[in-house]
Every structure is written in structure tokens, then in C-alpha cells.
C-alpha positions in Angstrom: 0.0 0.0 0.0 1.7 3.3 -1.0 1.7 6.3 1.4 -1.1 8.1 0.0 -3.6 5.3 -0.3 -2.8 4.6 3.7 -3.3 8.6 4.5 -6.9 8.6 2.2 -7.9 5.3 4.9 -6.4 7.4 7.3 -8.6 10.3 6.9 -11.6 8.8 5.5 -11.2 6.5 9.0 -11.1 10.0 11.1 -13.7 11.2 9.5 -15.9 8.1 10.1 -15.1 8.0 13.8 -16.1 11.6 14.5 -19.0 11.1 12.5 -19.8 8.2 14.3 -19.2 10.0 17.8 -21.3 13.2 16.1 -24.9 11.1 15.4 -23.9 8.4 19.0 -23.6 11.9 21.7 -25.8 14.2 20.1 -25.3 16.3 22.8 -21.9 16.8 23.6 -20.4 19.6 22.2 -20.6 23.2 22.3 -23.8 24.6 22.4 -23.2 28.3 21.1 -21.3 29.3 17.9 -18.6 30.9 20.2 -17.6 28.0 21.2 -17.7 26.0 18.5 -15.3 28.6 16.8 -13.1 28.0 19.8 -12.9 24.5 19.1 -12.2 25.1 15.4 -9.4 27.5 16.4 -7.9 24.6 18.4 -8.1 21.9 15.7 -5.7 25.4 13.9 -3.4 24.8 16.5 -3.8 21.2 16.6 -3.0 21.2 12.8 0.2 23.1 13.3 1.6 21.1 15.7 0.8 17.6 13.9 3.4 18.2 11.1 6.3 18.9 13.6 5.2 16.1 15.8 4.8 13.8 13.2 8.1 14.6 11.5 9.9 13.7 14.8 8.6 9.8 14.6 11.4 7.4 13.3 11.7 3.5 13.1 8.5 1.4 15.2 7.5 5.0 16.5 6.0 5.7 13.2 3.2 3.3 13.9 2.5 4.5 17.6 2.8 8.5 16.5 0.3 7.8 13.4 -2.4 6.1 15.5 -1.8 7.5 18.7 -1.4 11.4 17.8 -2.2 12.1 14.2 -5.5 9.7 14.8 -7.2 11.4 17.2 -6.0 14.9 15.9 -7.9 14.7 12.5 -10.7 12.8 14.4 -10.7 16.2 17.0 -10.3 18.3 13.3 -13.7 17.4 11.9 -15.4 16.0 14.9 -14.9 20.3 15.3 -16.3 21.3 12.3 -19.3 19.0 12.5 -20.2 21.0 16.0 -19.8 24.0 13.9 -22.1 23.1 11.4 -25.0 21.6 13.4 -24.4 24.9 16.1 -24.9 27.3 13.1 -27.7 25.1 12.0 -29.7 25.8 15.8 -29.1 29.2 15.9 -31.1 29.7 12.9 -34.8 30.3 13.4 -37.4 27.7 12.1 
């Protein structure tokens, strides 16, 4: 399997889970739009530090830094932009 076909299952597989975590705890999250820009700024500063963590994996670590940090980051990333989009959704009036 070449690098990019493993970080597509990578993503596709973060995306899933905080899909999946999205639909299974409707409510947790933020409840106002302030916060749920908070938490998208985060996943900014999350994002940043991933590359420079990531880069500092070597040898078996590679396995352990991919699954254990750079996992859960992207999973974080767009488990905080679905809390943006269904918070935006609520404040608009039916």
C-alpha cells in the first residue's frame, strides 16, 4: 500500500469515527457558535503542531505517533467542524 492510499484510509477512517461520535452523543459539544469557533481554532493549532510532531517519529515509532497522535488529531479536526455546522444550523430560526 503506498503512502497516499494509507493517509486517504487514514482520513476517511477520522472522519468516520467523528461522524460516528457526532450522530452516537448528540449532545456533547458546544452549544453556542462561540464555542464551536473555539474549538475550530484549536483543531488550527492542533493542525500546526501535527506536522512537527509527526516529523519527529522514526523507526516502530511511526506506527505508535500515526495512531496515537495524528488519529485522534484529525478525528478532534472534523469531529470540530461538524459541531460548527450543526451549532450554526440551531441558531437559525425555524
Amino acid at each position: 500500500m503506498s503512502k497516499e492510499t494509507f493517509l486517504f484510509f487514514l482520513v476517511v477512517g477520522a472522519a468516520s469515527l467523528a461522524l460516528w461520535v457526532s450522530l452516537r452523543f448528540p449532545r456533547f459539544g458546544p452549544s453556542t457558535l462561540v464555542k464551536a469557533f473555539m474549538h475550530v481554532a484549536a483543531t488550527f493549532c492542533v493542525g500546526f503542531a501535527l506536522a512537527p510532531a509527526m516529523s519527529l517519529a522514526t523507526g516502530a515509532g511511526v506506527f505508535l505517533a500515526v495512531f496515537a497522535v495524528a488519529l485522534p488529531a484529525l478525528t478532534y479536526m472534523f469531529l470540530a467542524g461538524i459541531w460548527l455546522l450543526r451549532t450554526a444550523q440551531a441558531s437559525f430560526p425555524r
